[in-house]
C-alpha positions as CSV (number, residue, x, y, z in Angstrom):
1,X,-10.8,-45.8,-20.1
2,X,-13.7,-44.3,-18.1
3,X,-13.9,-41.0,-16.8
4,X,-13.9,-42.1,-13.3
5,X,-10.5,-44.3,-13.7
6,X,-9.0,-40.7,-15.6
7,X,-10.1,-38.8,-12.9
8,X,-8.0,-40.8,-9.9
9,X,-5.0,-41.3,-12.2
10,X,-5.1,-37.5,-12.4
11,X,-5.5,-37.0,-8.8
12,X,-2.6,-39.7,-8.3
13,X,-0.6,-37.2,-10.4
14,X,-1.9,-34.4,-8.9
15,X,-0.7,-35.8,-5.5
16,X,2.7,-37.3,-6.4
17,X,3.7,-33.6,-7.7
18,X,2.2,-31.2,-5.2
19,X,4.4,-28.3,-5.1
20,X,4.4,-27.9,-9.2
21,X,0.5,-28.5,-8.6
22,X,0.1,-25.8,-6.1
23,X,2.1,-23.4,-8.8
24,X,0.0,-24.2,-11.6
25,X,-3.0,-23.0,-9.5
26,X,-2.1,-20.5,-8.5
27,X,-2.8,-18.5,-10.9
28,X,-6.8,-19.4,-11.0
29,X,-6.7,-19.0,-7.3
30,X,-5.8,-15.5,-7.8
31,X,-8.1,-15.0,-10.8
32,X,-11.2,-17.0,-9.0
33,X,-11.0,-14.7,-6.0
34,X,-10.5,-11.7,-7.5
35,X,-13.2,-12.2,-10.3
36,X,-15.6,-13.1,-7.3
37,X,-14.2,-10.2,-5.3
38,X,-15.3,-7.9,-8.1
39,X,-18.4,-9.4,-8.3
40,X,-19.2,-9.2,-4.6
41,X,-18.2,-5.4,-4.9
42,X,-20.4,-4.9,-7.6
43,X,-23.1,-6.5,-6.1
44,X,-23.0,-4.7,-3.0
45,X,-23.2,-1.9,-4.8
46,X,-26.1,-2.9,-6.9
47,X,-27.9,-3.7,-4.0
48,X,-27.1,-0.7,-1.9
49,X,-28.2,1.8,-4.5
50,X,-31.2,0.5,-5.1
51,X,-31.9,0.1,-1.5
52,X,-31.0,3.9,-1.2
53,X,-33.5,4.6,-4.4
54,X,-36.0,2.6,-2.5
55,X,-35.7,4.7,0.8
56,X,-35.9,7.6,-1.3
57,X,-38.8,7.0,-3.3
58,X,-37.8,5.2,-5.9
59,X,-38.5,5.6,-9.7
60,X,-42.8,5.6,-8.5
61,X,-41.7,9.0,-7.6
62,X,-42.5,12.2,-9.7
63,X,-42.2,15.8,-8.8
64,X,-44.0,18.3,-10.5
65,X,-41.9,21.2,-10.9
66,X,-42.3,25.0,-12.4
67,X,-40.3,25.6,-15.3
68,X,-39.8,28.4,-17.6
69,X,-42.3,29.1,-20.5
70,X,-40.8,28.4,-23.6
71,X,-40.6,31.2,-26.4
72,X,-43.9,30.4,-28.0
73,X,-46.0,30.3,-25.5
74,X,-44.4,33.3,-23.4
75,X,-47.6,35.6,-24.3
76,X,-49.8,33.1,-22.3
77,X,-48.2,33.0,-19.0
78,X,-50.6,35.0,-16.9
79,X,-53.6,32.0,-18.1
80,X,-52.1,29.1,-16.2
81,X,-52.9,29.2,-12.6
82,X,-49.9,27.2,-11.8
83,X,-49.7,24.3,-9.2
84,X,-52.4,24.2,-7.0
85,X,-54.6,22.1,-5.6
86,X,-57.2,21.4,-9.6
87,X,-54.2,19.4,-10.6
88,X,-54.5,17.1,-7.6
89,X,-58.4,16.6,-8.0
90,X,-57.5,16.5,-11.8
91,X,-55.2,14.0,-12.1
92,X,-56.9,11.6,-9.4
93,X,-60.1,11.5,-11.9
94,X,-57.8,11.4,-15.4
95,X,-55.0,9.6,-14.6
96,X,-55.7,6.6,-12.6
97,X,-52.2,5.3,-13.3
98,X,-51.3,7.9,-10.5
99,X,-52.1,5.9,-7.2
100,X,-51.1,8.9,-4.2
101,X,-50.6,13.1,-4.7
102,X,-48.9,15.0,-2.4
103,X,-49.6,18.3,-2.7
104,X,-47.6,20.8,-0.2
105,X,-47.4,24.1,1.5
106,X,-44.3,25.0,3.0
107,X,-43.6,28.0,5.5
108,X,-40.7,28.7,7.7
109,X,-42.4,29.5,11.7
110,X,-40.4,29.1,15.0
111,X,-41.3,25.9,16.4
112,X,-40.7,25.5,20.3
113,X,-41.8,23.3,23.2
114,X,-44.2,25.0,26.2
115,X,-41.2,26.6,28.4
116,X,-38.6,25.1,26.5
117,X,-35.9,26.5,23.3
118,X,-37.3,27.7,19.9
119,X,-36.1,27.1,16.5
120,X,-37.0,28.0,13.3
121,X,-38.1,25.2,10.9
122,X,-40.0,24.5,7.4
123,X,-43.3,23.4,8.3
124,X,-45.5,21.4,5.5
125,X,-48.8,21.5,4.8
126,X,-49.6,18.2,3.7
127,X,-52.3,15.5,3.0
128,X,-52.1,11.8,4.0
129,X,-51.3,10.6,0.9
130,X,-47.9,12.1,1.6
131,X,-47.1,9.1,3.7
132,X,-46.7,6.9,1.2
133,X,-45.5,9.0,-1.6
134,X,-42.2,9.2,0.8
135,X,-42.7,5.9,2.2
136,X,-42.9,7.0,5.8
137,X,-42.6,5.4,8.9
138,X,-43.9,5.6,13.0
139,X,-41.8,6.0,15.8
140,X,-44.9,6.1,17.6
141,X,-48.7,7.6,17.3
142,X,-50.4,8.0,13.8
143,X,-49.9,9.9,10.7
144,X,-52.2,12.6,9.4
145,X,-55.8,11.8,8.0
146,X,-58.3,12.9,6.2
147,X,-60.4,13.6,8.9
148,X,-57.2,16.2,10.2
149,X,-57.8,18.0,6.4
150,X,-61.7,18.4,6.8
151,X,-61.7,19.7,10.1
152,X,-58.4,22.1,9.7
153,X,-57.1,20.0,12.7
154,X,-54.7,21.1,15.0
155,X,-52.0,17.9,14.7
156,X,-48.5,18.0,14.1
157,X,-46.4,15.0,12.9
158,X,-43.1,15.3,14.1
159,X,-39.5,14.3,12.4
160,X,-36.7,12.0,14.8
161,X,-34.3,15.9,14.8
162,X,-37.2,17.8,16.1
163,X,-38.5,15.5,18.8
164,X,-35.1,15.0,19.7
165,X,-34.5,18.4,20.3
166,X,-37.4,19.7,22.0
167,X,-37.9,16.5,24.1
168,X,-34.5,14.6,24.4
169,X,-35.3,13.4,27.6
170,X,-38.5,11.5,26.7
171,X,-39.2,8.1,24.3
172,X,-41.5,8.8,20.7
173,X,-45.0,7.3,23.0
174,X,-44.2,9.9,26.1
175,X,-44.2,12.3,23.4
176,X,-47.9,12.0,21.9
177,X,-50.2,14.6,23.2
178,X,-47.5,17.2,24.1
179,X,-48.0,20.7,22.5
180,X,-45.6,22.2,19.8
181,X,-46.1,25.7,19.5
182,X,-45.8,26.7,15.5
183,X,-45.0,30.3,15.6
184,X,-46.8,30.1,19.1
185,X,-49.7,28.5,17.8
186,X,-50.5,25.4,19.8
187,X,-50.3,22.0,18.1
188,X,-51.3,18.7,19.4
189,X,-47.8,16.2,18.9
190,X,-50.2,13.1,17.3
191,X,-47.3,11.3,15.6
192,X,-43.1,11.1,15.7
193,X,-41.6,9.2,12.8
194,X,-38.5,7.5,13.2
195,X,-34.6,8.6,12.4
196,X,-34.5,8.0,9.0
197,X,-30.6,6.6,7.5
198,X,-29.2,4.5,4.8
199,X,-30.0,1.0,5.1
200,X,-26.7,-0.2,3.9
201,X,-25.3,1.9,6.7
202,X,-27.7,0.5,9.5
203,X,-26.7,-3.1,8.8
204,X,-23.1,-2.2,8.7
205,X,-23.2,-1.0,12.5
206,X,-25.9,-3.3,13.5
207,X,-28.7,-1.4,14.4
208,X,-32.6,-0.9,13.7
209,X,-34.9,2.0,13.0
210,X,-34.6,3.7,16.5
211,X,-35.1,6.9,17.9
212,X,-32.2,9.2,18.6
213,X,-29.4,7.9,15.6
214,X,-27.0,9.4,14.2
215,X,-26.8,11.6,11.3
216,X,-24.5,11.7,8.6
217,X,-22.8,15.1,7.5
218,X,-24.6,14.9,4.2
219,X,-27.8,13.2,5.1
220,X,-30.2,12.7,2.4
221,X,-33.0,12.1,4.8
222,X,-32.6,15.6,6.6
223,X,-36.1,16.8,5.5
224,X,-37.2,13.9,6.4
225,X,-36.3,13.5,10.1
226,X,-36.5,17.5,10.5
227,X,-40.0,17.3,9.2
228,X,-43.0,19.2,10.8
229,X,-46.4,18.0,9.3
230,X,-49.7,19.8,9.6
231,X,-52.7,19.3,7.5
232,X,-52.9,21.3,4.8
233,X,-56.2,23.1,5.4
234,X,-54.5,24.0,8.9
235,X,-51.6,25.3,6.9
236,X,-53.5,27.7,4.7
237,X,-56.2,29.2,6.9
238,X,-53.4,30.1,10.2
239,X,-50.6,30.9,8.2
240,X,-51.1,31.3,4.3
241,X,-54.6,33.2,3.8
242,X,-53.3,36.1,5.3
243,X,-50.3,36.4,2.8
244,X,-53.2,35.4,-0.1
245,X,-56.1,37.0,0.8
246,X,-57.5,36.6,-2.4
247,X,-57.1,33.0,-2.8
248,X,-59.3,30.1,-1.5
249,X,-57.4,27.1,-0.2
250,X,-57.5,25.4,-4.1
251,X,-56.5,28.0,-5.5
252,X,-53.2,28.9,-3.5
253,X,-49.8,27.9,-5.1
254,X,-48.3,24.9,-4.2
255,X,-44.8,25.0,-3.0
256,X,-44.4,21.2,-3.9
257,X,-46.5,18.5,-5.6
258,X,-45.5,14.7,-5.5
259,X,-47.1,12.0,-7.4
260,X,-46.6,8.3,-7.0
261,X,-46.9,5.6,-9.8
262,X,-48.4,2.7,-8.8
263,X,-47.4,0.2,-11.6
264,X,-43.8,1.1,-13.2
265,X,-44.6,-1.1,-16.2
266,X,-47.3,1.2,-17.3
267,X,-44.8,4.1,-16.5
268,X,-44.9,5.9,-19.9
269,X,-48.0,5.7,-20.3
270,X,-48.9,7.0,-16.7
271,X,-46.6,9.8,-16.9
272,X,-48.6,10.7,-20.3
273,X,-51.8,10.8,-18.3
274,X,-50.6,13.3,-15.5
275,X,-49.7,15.3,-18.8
276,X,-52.6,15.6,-20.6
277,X,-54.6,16.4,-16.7
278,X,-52.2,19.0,-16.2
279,X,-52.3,20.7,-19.6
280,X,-55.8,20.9,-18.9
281,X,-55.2,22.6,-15.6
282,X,-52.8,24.9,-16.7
283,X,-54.5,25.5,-19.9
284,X,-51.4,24.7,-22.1
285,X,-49.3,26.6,-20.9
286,X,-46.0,24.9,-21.0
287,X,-45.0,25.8,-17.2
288,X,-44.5,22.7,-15.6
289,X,-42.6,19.6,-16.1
290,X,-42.4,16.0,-14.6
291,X,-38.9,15.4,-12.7
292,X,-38.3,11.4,-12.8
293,X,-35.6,9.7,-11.6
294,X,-35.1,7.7,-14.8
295,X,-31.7,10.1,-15.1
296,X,-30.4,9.0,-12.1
297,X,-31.7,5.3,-12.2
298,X,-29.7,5.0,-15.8
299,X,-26.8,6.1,-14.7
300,X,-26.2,4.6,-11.6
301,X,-27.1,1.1,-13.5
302,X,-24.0,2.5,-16.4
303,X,-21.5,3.0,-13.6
304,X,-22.1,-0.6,-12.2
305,X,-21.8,-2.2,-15.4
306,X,-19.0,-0.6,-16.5
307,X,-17.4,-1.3,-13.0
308,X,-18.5,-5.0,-13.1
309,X,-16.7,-5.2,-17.1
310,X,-13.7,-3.5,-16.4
311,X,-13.6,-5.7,-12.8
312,X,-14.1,-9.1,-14.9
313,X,-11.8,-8.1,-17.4
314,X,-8.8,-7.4,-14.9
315,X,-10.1,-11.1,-13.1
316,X,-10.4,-12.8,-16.9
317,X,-6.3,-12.0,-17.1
318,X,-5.6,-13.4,-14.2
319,X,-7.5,-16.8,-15.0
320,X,-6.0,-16.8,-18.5
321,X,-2.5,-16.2,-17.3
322,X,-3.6,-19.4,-14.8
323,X,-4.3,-21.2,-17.9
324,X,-0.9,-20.6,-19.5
325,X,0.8,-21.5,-16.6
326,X,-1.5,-25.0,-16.3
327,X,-0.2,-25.5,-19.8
328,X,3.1,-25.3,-19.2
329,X,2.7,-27.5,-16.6
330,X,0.9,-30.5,-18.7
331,X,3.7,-29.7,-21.8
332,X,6.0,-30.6,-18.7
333,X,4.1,-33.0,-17.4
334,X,3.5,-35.3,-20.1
335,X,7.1,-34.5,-21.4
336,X,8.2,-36.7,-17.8
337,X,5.8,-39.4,-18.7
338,X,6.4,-40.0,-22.5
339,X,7.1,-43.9,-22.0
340,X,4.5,-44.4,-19.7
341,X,2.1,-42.9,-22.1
342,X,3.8,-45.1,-24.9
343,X,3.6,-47.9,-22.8
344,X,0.2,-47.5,-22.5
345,X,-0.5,-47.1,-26.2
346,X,1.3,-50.2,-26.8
347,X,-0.8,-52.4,-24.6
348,X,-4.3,-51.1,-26.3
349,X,-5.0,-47.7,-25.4
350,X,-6.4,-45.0,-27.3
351,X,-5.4,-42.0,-28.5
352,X,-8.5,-40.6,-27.3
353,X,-8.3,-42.1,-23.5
354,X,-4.9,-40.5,-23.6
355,X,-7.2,-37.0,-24.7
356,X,-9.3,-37.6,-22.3
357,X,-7.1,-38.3,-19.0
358,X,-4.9,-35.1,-19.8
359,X,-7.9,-33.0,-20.2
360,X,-9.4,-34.4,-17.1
361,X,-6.1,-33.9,-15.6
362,X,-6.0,-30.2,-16.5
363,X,-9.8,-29.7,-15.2
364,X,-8.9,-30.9,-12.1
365,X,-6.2,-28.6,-11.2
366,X,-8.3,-25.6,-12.4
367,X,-11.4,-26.9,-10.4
368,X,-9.3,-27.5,-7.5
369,X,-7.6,-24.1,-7.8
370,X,-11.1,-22.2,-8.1
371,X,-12.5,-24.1,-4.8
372,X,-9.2,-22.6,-3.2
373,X,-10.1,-19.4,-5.0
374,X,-13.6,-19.5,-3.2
375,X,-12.0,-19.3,0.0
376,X,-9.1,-16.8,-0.6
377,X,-12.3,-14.6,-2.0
378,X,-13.8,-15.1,1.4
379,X,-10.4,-13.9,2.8
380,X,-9.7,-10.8,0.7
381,X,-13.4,-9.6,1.4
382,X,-12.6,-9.9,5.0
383,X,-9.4,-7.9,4.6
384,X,-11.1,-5.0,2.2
385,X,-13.6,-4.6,4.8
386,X,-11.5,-4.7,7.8
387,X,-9.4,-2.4,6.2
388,X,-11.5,0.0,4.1
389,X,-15.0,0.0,5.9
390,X,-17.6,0.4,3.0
391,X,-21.2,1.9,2.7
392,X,-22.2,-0.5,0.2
393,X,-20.8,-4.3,1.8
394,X,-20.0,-6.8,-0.8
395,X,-22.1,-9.4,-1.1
396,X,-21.4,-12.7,-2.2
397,X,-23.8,-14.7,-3.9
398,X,-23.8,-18.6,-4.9
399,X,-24.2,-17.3,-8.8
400,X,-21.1,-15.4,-8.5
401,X,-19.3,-18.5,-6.9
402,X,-20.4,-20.5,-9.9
403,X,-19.7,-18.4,-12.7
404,X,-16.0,-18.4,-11.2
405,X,-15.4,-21.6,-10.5
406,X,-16.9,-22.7,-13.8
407,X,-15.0,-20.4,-15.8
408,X,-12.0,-21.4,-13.5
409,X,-12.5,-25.2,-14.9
410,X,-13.2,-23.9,-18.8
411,X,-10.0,-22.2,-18.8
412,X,-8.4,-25.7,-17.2
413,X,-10.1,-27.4,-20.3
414,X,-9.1,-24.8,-22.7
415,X,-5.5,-24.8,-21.8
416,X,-4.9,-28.4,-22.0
417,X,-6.7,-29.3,-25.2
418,X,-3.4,-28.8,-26.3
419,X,-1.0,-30.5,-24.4
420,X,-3.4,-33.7,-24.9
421,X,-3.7,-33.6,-28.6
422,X,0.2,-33.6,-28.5
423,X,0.0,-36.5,-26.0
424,X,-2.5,-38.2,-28.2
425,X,-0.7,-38.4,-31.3
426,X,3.0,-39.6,-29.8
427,X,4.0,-43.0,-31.8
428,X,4.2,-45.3,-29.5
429,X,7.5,-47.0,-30.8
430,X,8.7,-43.1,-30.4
431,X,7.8,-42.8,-26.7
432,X,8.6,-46.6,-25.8
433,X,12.4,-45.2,-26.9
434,X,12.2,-42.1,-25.2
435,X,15.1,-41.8,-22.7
């Protein structure tokens, strides 16, 4: 018997029993679609969060942060100069696995409009590279350059909140050249950067980057669309000198200092670099340490795979209590049809084409039941996000169709190895008296 000739007699059988058929699949429907449910959510998930990361910074980004001196080198404190602006030059010329620096200068100043309200707001003293270290974006104008730092410039780059609130009757191009007034300081408006918000979060209401969005009650990007940029040079000489009169502008402390790695496969090694620069700087004294996201990144990727094992788990049941009841249906099955298969012994068949056609007959119903599964998947995802509206969508992929089905149709193999052998090895005398 060839396999073409088992499969229509098992799709005859199939056909002339469809009520039991539709039973015995429905327990791989249920465990199909809920294993690629799972998976979906998972994936969603996967993909939102490193989306987020992405929009964030991602694991390129380091901060350099103060931290206490430990015990032994307590006696030494007063030798390190702390952040400044030696372990940006330092680390450009020693560790060239560093690819942009931000150095920073905060200071909290009224900003205002000419005749319009005031606020008060953290301004930044900043260089260009800070435009890529935090993976900015234009609403409209330019960013910062260096020719803004050698001059001490008078330009402002401008976050989505402030424009919005200073201007919210004109678009991000009406609002190049207008004057901010930084603790009334004049500043010429030379960039607005867009409202900054979670991808995942964008698609799911079906907008773009635009001016004016809405914000989140916790919003991660706050500093980011309340940002007012000057160029660092600017920063120091009008607002900091006074307060440091007896510092120059590289030797002033840096409220912030951001590096960016531009090949994560040399990561360690990179991150080695920007130490041995920096214990140079700060004369090894312990007072500093590199923030990665490596933390974070390793547990978010924990908490989706334990979410995607305990999810496939819960799914395998369901396709393994399919199997049982696909069992139970071939036992019953082939119990009907004992003189038939007799019958067909005793005219020349083989125990093995009698294997074979219940095992394809078994395969069938679970492949059958996992293409139903495909669509009641499609269904349920529909339902979960009609009903539960989600940050991170699900996302169904063609790999996680596969995997189901296939493991759909192994369990229909598994679960009637079984029932064949016993159909395989009936005497045929036996079955040709079976009432």
């Amino acid at each position: 018997m060839n396999l073409l000739m088992a499969l229509q007699i098992g799709l005859r059988e199939i056909a002339a029993h469809k009520f039991r058929s539709i039973l015995s699949m429905l327990g791989i429907i249920l465990g199909v679609s809920s294993l690629i449910a799972t998976m979906s959510l998972t994936s969603g998930i996967e993909k939102g969060t490193r989306v987020f990361m992405e929009q964030l910074g991602g694991l390129e980004y380091i901060r350099v942060v103060n931290k206490d001196i430990s015990n032994q080198m307590f006696e030494f404190w007063n030798l390190s100069p702390g952040r400044t602006l030696r372990d940006m030059h330092i680390i450009r010329d020693r560790a060239p696995g560093i690819s942009h620096i931000s150095p920073e200068l905060n200071f909290g100043a009224v900003v205002a409009s000419e005749g319009g309200a005031s606020e008060r707001r953290a301004v930044r003293g900043i260089y260009p590279d800070h435009f890529v270290v935090n993976k900015h974006l234009l609403a409209a104008g330019r960013f910062l350059q260096d020719l803004d730092i050698e001059r001490g410039s008078r330009s402002v780059v401008i976050g989505d909140t402030i424009a919005r609130s200073l201007w919210p009757d004109l678009t991000p191009k009406e609002m190049l050249g207008k004057i901010l007034l930084i603790n009334n300081s004049p500043f010429e408006v030379v960039g607005v950067l867009p409202v900054y918000e979670r991808e995942d979060r964008r698609r799911r209401v079906g907008r773009t980057p635009r001016f004016g969005g809405q914000q989140s009650r916790w919003d991660p990007f706050r500093e980011k669309n309340e940002a007012v940029l000057i160029p660092f040079s600017t920063m120091f000489f009008e607002f900091r000198s006074g307060a440091f009169p007896m510092d120059s502008v590289e030797s002033v402390r840096l409220d912030s200092l951001v590096l960016r790695i531009g090949d994560l496969t040399q990561f360690r090694a990179t991150i080695a670099q920007a130490r041995a620069a920096l214990d140079i700087t700060h004369r090894g004294v312990d007072d500093y340490d590199l923030e990665t996201r490596e933390d974070w990144f390793d547990r978010t990727e924990a908490s989706i795979r334990a979410t995607r094992l305990s999810g496939g788990i819960i799914s395998a049941i369901s396709l393994i209590v399919g199997s049982i009841g696909i069992m139970n249906i071939m036992l019953a099955s082939i119990t009907e049809r004992v003189r038939e298969i007799g019958i067909r012994l005793a005219v020349g068949a083989r125990g093995q084409d009698i294997f074979i056609q219940i095992i394809i007959e078994s395969m069938t119903v679970s492949f059958l039941g996992g293409v139903l599964g495909v669509g009641a998947a499609f269904g349920l995802i529909a339902i979960l996000k009609a009903v539960a509206p989600m940050d991170y969508p699900p996302m169904i992929t063609f790999g996680s169709i596969l995997f189901s089905v296939g493991f759909a149709v192994l369990a229909g193999f598994l679960s009637g190895i079984y029932p064949a052998l016993r159909a395989s090895r009936l005497n045929p005398i036996s079955a040709l008296r079976y009432e």
